[in-house]
DORODO-824661 format. One record per residue (C-alpha): residue in three letters; x, y, z. Coordinates in steps of 0.5 Angstrom, whole numbers, padded with zeros to 4 digits, always signed. Example, Ala and Ser with C-alpha at 12.3 -4.5 7.8 and 13.67 -1.06 7.14 Angstrom:
! DORODO-824661
ala+0025-0009+0016/ser+0027-0002+0014/
***
This chain:
! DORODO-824661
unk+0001-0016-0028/unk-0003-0010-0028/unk-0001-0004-0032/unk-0001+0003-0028/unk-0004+0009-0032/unk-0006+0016-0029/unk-0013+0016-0028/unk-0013+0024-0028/unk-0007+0028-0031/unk-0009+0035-0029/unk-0009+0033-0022/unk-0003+0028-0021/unk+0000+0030-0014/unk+0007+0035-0014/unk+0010+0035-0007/unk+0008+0042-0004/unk+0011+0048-0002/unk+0011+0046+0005/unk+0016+0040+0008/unk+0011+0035+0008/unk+0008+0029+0003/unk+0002+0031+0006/unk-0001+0037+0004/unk-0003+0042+0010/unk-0008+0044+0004/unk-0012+0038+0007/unk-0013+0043+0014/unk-0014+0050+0010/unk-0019+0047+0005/unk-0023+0044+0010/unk-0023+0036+0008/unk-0022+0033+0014/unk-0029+0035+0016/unk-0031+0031+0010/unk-0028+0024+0010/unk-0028+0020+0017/unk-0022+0017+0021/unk-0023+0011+0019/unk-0023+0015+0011/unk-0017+0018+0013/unk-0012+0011+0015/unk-0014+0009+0008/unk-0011+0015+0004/unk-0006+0016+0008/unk-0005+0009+0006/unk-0006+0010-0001/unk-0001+0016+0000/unk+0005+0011+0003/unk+0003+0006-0003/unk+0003+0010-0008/unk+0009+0012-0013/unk+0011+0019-0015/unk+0004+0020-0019/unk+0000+0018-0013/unk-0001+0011-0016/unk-0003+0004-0013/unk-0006-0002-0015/unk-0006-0005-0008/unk-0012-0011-0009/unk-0018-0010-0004/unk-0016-0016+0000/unk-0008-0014+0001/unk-0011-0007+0003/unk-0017-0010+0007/unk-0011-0014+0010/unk-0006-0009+0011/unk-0011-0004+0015/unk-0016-0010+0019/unk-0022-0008+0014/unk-0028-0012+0010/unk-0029-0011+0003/unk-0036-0007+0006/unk-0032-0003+0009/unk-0026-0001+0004/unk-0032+0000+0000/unk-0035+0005+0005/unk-0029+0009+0006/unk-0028+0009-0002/unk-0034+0012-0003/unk-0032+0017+0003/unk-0025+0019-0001/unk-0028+0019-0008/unk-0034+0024-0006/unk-0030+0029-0002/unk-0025+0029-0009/unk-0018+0026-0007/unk-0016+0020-0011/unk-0019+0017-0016/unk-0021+0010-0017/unk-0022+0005-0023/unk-0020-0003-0021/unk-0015-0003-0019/unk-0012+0002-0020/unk-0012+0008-0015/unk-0009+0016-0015/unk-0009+0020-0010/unk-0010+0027-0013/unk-0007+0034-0012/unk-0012+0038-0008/unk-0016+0043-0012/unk-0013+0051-0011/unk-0020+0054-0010/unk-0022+0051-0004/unk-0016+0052-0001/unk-0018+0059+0001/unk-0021+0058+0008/unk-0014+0060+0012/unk-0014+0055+0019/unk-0008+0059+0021/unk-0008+0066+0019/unk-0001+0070+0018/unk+0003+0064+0023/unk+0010+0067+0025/unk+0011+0060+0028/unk+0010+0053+0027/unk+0005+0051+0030/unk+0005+0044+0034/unk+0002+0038+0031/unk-0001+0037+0038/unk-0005+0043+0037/unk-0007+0043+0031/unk-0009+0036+0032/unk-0013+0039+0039/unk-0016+0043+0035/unk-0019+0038+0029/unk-0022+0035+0036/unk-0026+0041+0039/unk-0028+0042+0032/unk-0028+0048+0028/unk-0030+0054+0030/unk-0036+0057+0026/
***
């Protein structure tokens, strides 16, 4: 059996202040520009698996089954997750991390007076940022 333990305890992730498990921060720091989409099945995987510190210990071949990957390219999207700092991994553990405060600054939608649709927010991940 394998022994969960948090990898990174400055950065266990804390549900934010907006009403969802996935953070909006990932949009405003500009993460997704980061990672691919292929990537971000993985974390919102890991999200989903994770318990209330963001910890999983899923095995390479439960996950590479659960998503239809090889092992080459669980450890590719890996390697995209862990180089853009949102989980941390030691075999076979897993914590997908609280997002850092300071690269949260770049606002997508300054000053919303309402909610925007994910429709559009998804649009606009389509067409890109505007630079």
């Amino acid at each position: 059996m394998v022994q969960k333990r948090v990898l990174k305890p400055k950065r266990v992730r804390l549900v934010p202040r907006q009403f969802s498990w996935v953070d909006q921060r990932l949009l405003r720091g500009r993460y997704l520009e980061q990672c691919s989409a292929a990537a971000w099945g993985l974390y919102l995987f890991l999200v989903v698996v994770g318990d209330f510190q963001g910890l999983s210990y899923y095995s390479d071949a439960a996950t590479c089954r659960f998503l239809s990957l090889t092992p080459a390219m669980l450890a590719k999207l890996r390697g995209e997750l862990l180089a853009a700092d949102l989980i941390a991994y030691e075999n076979p553990l897993y914590q997908v991390l609280l997002l850092e405060q300071q690269r949260c600054r770049y606002d997508v939608h300054p000053k919303m007076d309402k909610p925007v649709a994910v429709a559009a927010v998804l649009q606009r991940l389509v067409r890109g940022y505007d630079k």
